[in-house]
N, C-alpha and C positions, 0 to 999 in steps of 0.2 A: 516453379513456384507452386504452393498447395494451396488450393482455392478449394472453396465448400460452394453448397447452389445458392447463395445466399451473396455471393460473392467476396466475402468473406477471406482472411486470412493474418495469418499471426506477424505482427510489426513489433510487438509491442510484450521482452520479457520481463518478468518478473522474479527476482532469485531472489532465496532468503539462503544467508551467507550462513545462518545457523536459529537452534530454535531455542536457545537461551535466552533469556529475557531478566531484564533487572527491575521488572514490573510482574504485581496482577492482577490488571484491568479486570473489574469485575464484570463487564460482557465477553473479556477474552479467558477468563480463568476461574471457574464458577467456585475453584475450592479453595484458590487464595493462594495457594503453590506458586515459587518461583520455578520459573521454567529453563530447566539445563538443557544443557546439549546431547540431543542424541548420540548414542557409541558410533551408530554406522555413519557419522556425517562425510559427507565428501569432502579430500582435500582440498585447497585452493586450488593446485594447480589442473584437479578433475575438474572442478569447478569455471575452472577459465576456458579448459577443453570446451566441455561441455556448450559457452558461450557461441565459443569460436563454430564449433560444430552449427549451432543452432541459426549462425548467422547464413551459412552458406546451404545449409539445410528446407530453411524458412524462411530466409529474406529478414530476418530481426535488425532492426534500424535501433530502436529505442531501447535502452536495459533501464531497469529503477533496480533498487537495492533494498531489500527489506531482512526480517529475521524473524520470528523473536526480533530482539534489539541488534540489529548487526553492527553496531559499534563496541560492544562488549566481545567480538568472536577475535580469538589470536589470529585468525586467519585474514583481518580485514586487510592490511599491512601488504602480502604479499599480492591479495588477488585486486584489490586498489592500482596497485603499480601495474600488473599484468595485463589485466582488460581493459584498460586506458589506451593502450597499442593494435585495440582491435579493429579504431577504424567507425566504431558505430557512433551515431548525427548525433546522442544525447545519452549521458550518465548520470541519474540523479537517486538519491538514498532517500530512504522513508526512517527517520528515529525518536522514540521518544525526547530525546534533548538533554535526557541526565549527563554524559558525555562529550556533548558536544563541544565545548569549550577545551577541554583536553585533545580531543581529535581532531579538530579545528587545522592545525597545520599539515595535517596528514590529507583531509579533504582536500583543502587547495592545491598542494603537488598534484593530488589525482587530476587534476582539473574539476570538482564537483561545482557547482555553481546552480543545481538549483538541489534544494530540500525541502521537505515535506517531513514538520514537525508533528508529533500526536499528540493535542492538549486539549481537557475536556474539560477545565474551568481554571478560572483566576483566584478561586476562594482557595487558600492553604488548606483549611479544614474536609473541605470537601476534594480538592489533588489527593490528597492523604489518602482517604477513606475509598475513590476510586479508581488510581493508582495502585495503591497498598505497596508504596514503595516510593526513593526518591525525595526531593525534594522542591517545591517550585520555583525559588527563585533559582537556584543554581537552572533550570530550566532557562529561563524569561534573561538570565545572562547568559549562556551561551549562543541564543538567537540572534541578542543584539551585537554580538563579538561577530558571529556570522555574514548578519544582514551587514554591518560595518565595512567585511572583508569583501564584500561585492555581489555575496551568494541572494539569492531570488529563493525565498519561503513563501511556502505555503503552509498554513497549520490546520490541522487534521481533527473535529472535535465532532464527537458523538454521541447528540440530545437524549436525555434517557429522563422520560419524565422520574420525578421523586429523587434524582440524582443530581442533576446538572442541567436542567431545563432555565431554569433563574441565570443561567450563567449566560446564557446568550447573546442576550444584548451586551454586558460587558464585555464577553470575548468577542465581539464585532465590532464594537467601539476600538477597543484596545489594538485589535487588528490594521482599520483604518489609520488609527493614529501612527502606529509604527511603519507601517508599509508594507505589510505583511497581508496577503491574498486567505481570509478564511473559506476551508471546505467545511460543510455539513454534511456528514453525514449518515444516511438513515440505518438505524440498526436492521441487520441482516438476520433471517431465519438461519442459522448456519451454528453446528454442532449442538450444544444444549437448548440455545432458544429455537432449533429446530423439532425439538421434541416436546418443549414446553411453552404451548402456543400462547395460554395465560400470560407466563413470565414477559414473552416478548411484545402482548399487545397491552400491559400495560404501563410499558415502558418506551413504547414506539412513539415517536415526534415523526411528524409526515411533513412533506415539500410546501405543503398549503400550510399549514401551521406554522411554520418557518416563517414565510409569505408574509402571512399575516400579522404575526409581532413584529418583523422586521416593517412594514410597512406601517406599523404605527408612530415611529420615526424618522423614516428615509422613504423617500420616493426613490425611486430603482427602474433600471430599464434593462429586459435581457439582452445580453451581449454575444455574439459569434463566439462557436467553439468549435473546434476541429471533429468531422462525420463522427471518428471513434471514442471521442470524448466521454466521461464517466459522468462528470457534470454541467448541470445546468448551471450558465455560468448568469449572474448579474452585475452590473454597473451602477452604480449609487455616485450622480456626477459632483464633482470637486469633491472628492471625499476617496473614492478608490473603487475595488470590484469583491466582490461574495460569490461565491457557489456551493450548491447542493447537489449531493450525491447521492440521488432519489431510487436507490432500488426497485424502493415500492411502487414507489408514486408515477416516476418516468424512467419505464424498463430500457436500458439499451441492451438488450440481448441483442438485437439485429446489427449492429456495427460492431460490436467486440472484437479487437484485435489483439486480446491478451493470451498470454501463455506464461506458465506459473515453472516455476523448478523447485522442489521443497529441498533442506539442504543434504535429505539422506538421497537424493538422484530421483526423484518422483517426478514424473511429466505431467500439471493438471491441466485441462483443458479449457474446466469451467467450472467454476467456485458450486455450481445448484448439479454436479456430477458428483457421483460418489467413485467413479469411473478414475484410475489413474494409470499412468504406464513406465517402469523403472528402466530408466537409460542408463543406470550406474557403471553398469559391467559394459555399455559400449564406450566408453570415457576411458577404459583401456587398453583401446582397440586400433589399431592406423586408422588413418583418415579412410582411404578405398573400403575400409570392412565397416566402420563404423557409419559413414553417410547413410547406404542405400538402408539400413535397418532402422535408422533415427529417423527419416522420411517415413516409412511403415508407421511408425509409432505417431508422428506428427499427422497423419493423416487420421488416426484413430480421436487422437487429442482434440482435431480439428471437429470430428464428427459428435465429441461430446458434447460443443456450444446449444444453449438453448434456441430453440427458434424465436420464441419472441420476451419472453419475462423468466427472470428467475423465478426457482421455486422452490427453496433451501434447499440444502441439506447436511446430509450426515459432517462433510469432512470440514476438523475444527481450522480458524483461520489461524490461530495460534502456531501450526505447522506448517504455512503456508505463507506469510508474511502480509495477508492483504492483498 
C-alpha cells in the first residue's frame, strides 16, 4: 500500500473517458470552443488496463467517471461493460445530462446507480448563456427517467456571482422537491481564473454566503460525511440534505484520497500541482513490467498532494474531468 506522512493514500479514481465535451461552460472554456477529443487518447481497453493496474497498484476501491462529457465518447460502450468486472465497492459517472436519457439503458447494464449531474441554473436563458450548448429541459427529463430507474443524483451547480447566483434558492428548492442531493460548489483558482485573480474574485460565492441565503429559508444541521469527503454536507429536516464543496472556505487538502487519469494516460495527483506523470506506454506492458514502474510513478503522484489547502493552478480542469 502507498501511504504519504500524512497518512494519506489513493482510494479514490477519477478517469475522464475523453476530453470532448458537448458544452462551454464559461468557467471551464473561456473562449467558448467546443471541446474535442484529443488524437493521443487512450483506448478503452488501455483505459481498463490502466484501472485494473491501479487497483492492485494503490488499493483503488472507488472509480467515478468523468470527461469532457463522457457520455458523448464512442468508447463509453465497451469500457462500461469492461470495468464493471473489476470488482471495485463503487462506479459512478459525472455528466452534464444532455444524454442522459439516450444512455440511460446503457448505464443500468453497467450497474451505475449513482450520478452526479452538472447544472448551474433553472433559468433557460441563463443554461444558454452559461452552457453555450444544449438544452434544459431535455436536461431536467433525463434525470427524472434516471432518478425513476432507481439511480441516486447528485447535481453539481457552480455560484458565480453576475451569472447564476439568483439561481440558488431555486436550484435547492427544486433539488428538495425531486429528491435529488444538491452540491455547491466553489469556483476553483485553476487554469485561466488562476491567472486572472480579478476575473475569479468577482465571481466567487464562498461557503458563508451560501450559509447565509440558504439559512434565510431553512434551518439546516451539518450532517456526517465520510474523513475523505470533498463536501460539507447539510440536513434541512423533512425536506432532504445540501452540500458545499468549499475549496476556499474549508480546504481538505489533508484527507484527500483522490487520483485523476486524464484520457491521453496522465497520472494527476493534485488539481493545485502542475506536476503530472504519463503511464500510457505502461498500459502496454505485462502486468510483472508494468506494476513495479506504476508504483514509482504513484508514489510521485502521491507526494504532489498539498499539505493543507489548495493553491490553484496552472492545469485546466476541462482536461481532467473534475
Amino acid at each position: 500500500m502507498i501511504v504519504d506522512r500524512q497518512g494519506r493514500r489513493f482510494r479514490n479514481l477519477r478517469i475522464s473517458l475523453t476530453s470532448a465535451c458537448n458544452y462551454a461552460c464559461t468557467y471551464c472554456v473561456p473562449n467558448g470552443k467546443r471541446l474535442v477529443a484529443a488524437q493521443d487518447e487512450l483506448c478503452a481497453d488501455a483505459m481498463v488496463r490502466g484501472v485494473a493496474y491501479m487497483i492492485e497498484a494503490a488499493g483503488i476501491e472507488r472509480l467515478r467517471i468523468t470527461g469532457g462529457e463522457p457520455l458523448v465518447s464512442p468508447k463509453l460502450d465497451t469500457f462500461m461493460r469492461e470495468v464493471g468486472q473489476l470488482g471495485l465497492s463503487d462506479i459512478s459517472l459525472t455528466t452534464n445530462g444532455q444524454l442522459l436519457a439516450r444512455k440511460l439503458p446503457l448505464l443500468l447494464d453497467a450497474g451505475i446507480r449513482r450520478l452526479n449531474v452538472s447544472l448551474d441554473t433553472l433559468d433557460p436563458t441563463a443554461f444558454r448563456s452559461i452552457a453555450r450548448g444544449g438544452d434544459l429541459p431535455t436536461v431536467l427529463d433525463g434525470m427524472r427517467q434516471a432518478s425513476a430507474a432507481g439511480i441516486k443524483i447528485k447535481v453539481n451547480m457552480v455560484p458565480l456571482r453576475g451569472q447564476n447566483f439568483d439561481q440558488v434558492m431555486p436550484l435547492l428548492d427544486y433539488c428538495l422537491e425531486q429528491g435529488y442531493e444538491l452540491r455547491f460548489i466553489e469556483l476553483m483558482r485553476m487554469g485561466h481564473l488562476a491567472s486572472d485573480g480579478n476575473s475569479f474574485l468577482q465571481q466567487f460565492v464562498s461557503l458563508q454566503q451560501l450559509l447565509s441565503l440558504i439559512g434565510e429559508r431553512y434551518e439546516y444541521l451539518q450532517a456526517d460525511a465520510p474523513i475523505d469527503a470533498t463536501a460539507v454536507r447539510y440536513h434541512i429536516p423533512n425536506h432532504g440534505y445540501f452540500g458545499v464543496i468549499a475549496n476556499e472556505s474549508v480546504p481538505f487538502c489533508r484527507t484527500c484520497s483522490r487520483l485523476r487519469l486524464s484520457s491521453t494516460g496522465w497520472l494527476h495527483g493534485c488539481l493545485s500541482s502542475s506536476n503530472r506523470h504519463y503511464i500510457g506506454d505502461l498500459l502496454n506492458k505485462p502486468r510483472h513490467e508494468a506494476l513495479p514502474a506504476l508504483q514509482g510513478l504513484l508514489m510521485k503522484a502521491l507526494g504532489d498532494k498539498q499539505d493543507i489547502a489548495f493553491s490553484g493552478g496552472a492545469t485546466v480542469m476541462k482536461i481532467i474531468g473534475g
